[in-house]
C-alpha positions as CSV (number, residue, x, y, z in Angstrom):
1,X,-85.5,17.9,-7.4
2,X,-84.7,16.4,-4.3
3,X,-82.8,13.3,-6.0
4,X,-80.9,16.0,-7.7
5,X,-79.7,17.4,-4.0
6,X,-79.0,13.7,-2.9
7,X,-76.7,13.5,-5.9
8,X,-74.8,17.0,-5.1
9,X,-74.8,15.7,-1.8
10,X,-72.8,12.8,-2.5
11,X,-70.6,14.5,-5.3
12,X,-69.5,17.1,-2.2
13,X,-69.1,14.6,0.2
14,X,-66.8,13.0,-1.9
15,X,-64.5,16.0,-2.7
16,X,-62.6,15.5,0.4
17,X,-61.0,11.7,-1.2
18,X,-60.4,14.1,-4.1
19,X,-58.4,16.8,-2.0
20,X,-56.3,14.2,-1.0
21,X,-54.5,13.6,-4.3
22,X,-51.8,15.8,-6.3
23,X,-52.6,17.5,-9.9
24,X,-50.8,18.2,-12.5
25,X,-51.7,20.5,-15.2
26,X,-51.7,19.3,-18.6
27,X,-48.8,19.5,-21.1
28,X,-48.0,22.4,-23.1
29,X,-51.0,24.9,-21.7
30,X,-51.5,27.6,-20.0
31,X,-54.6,27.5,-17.8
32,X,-56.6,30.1,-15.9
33,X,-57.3,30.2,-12.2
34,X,-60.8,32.1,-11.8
35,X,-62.8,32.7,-9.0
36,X,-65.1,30.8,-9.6
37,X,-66.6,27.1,-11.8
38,X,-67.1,29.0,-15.1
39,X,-65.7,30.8,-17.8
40,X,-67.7,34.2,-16.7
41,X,-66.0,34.1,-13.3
42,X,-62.9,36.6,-12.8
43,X,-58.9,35.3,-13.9
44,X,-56.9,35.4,-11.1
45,X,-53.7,33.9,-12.2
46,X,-52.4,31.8,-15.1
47,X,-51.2,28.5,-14.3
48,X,-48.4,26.5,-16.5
49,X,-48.3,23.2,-17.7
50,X,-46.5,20.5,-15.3
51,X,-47.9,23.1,-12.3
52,X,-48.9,21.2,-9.3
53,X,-52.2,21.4,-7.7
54,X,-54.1,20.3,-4.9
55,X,-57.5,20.0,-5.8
56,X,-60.2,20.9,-3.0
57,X,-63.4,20.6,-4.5
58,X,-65.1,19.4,-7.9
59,X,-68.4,20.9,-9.8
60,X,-69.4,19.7,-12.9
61,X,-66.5,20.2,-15.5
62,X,-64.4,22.4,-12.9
63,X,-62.0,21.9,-10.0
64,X,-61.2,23.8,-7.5
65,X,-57.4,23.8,-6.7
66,X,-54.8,25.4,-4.6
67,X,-51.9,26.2,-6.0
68,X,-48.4,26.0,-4.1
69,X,-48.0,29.2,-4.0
70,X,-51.3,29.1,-1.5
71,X,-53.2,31.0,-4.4
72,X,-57.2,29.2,-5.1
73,X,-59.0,28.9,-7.8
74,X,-60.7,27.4,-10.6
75,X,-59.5,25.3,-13.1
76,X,-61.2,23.0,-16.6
77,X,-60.8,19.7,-14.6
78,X,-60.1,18.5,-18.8
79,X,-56.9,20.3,-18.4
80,X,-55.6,18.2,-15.0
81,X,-54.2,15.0,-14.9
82,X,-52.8,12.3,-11.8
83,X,-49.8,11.4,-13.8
84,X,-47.1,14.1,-14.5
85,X,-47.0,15.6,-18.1
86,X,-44.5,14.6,-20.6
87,X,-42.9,17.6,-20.6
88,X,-41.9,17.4,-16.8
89,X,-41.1,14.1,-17.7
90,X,-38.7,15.5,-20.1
91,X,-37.1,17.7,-17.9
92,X,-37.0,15.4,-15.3
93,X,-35.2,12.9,-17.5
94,X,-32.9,16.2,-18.9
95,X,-31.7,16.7,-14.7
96,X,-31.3,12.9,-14.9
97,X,-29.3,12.7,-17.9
98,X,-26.8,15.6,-16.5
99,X,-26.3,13.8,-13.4
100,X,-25.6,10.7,-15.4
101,X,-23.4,12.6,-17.3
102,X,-21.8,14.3,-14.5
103,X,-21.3,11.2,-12.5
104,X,-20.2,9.4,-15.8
105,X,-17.6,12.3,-15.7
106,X,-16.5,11.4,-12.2
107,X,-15.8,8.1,-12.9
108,X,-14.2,8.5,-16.3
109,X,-11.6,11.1,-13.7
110,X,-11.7,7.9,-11.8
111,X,-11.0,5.7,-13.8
112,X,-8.0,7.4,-15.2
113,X,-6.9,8.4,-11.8
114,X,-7.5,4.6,-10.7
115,X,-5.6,3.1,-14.3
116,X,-2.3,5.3,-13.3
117,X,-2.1,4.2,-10.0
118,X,-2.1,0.9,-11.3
119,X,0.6,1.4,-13.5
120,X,2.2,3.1,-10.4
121,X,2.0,-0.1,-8.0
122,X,2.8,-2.1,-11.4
123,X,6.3,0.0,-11.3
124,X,6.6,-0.7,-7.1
125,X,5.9,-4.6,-7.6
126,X,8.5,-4.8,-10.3
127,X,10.6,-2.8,-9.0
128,X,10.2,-4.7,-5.3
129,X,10.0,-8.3,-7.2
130,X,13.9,-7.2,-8.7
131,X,14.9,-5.9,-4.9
132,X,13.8,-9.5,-3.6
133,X,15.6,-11.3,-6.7
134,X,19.1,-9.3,-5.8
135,X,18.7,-10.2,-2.3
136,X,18.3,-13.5,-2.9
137,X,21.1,-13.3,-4.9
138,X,22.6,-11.4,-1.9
139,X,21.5,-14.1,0.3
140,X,23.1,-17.1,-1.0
141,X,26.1,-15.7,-1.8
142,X,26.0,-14.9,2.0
143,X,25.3,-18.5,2.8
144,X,28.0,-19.5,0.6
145,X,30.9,-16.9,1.4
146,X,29.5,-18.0,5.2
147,X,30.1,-21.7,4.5
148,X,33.2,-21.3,3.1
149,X,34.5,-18.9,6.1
150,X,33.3,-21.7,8.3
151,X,35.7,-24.1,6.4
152,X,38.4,-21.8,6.5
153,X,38.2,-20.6,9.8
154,X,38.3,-24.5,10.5
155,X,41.6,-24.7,8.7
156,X,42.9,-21.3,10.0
157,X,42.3,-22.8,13.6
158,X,43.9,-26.1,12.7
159,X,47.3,-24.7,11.1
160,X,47.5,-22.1,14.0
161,X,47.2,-25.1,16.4
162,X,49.9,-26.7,14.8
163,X,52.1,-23.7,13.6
164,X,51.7,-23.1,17.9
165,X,52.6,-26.7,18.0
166,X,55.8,-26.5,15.8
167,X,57.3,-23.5,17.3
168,X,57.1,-25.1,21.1
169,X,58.9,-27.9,19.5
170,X,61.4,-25.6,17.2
171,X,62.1,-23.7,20.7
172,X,62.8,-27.5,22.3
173,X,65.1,-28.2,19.3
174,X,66.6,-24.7,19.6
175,X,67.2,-25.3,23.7
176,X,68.3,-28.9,22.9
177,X,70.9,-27.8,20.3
178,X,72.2,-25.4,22.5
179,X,72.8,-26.9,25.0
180,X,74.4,-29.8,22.7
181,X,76.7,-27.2,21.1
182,X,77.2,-26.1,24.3
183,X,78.8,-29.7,25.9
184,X,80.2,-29.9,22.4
185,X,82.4,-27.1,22.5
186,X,82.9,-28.1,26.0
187,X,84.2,-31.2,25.0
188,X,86.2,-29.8,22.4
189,X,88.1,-27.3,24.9
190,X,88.5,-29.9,27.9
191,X,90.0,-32.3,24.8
192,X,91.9,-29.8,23.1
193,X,93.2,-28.7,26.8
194,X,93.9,-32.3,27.3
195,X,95.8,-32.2,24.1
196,X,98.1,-29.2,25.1
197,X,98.5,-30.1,28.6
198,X,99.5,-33.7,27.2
199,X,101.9,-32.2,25.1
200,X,103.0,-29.9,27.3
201,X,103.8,-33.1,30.0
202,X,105.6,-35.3,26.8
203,X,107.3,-32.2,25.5
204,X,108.7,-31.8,29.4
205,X,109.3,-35.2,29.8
206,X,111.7,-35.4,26.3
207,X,113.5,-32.5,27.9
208,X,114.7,-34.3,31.1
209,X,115.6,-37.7,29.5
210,X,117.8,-34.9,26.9
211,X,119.2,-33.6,30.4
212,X,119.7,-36.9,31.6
213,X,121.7,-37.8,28.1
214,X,124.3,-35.2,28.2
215,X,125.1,-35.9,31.9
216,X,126.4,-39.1,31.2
C-alpha cells in the first residue's frame, strides 16, 4: 500500500510537465467533458475534434483539461493527441490553398498588368529609337547644309569683296572718262574755235588784198 502512494505520488508530481503541453482532440469525434475521471461523473460540455486543450492533470485513463473557452473537465486521454488531427490539417491546408489561390490571382492580375506595360515601353522605345534615327537624319543634314553655308558664305564674302572692288575702280574709270571727255570736248571747241577764228583772219585777209586789187 504504501508503494502504491509513492507511485501516485510521482504520477502527480509529474502532471505539471504534462500541463505544460497543448492537446488536440482526436479526429472526427465528439468527446465529453465531465466532472470528473470516469464515465459515472456528470457531462459538462461536448468537445469537437481538432479542439484544443490544455491538459492539467492525468489519472489513470483520464485527463483533466481546460478548454479555451476556460471551461474544465475530463476527458478519455485515448481520445487526445500532441500532433493536430488530420482534419485540422485539412482545413488548414484548404485556408492555405485559398491564399495560394488568391495570391496566384494577384499575380496572374500582375502579370497581365506587368506584360502590357511592357508592350507599352516596347511602343515608347520604338517609337523613341525612330525620333533618334530622324534626328540623326536631321543632324547631318544640319552639318551638311552648315558646311555648305560655310563655303558659300566664303564665296559670298569673296565676290562682295571684289564686286566692292570693281565698282571703286568702275567709279575711277567713270571719273577718269569724264574728265577725258571733258579735255576732249575742250579740245575739240578751243580747235574748232581755232578753226573759225582762223578762217575768219584768212577770210579778212583775202578781203583786203581784193581791196588792194581794185585800187590799182
Amino acid at each position: 500500500m504504501k508503494r502504491l502512494w509513492i507511485l501516485w505520488g510521482i504520477l502527480f508530481f509529474m502532471v505539471p510537465g504534462a500541463s505544460a503541453e497543448t492537446l488536440y482532440v482526436n479526429d472526427f469525434v465528439r468527446v465529453t467533458l465531465r466532472t470528473g475521471p470516469g464515465l459515472d461523473y456528470r457531462v459538462i460540455d461536448m468537445v469537437g475534434t481538432g479542439t484544443k486543450v490544455k491538459p492539467l492533470e492525468q489519472r489513470d485513463d483520464w485527463t483533466r483539461v481546460e478548454v479555451l473557452d476556460g471551461k474544465k473537465g475530463w476527458i478519455l486521454s485515448r481520445h487526445l493527441t500532441p500532433d493536430p488531427p488530420s482534419i485540422l490539417l485539412v482545413e488548414r491546408l484548404k485556408e492555405e490553398n485559398q491564399r495560394q489561390k488568391t495570391k496566384l490571382t494577384q499575380f496572374s492580375a500582375t502579370n497581365v498588368r506587368l506584360e502590357e506595360e511592357v508592350k507599352r515601353l516596347e511602343k515608347e522605345l520604338d517609337a523613341h529609337r525612330r525620333e533618334l534615327a530622324a534626328l540623326k537624319e536631321t543632324h547631318e543634314a544640319l552639318k551638311t547644309g552648315a558646311s555648305d553655308y560655310l563655303e558659300l558664305k566664303s564665296k559670298y564674302e569673296k565676290v562682295s569683296a571684289a564686286l566692292e572692288e570693281a565698282t571703286r575702280r568702275a567709279e575711277r574709270y567713270e571719273k577718269d572718262l569724264t574728265q577725258l571727255q571733258l579735255h576732249q570736248n575742250i579740245r575739240w571747241f578751243l580747235s574748232g574755235a581755232g578753226v573759225l577764228v582762223l578762217g575768219f583772219i584768212i577770210g579778212f585777209s583775202s578781203k583786203r588784198q581784193r581791196k588792194r586789187s581794185s585800187l590799182l
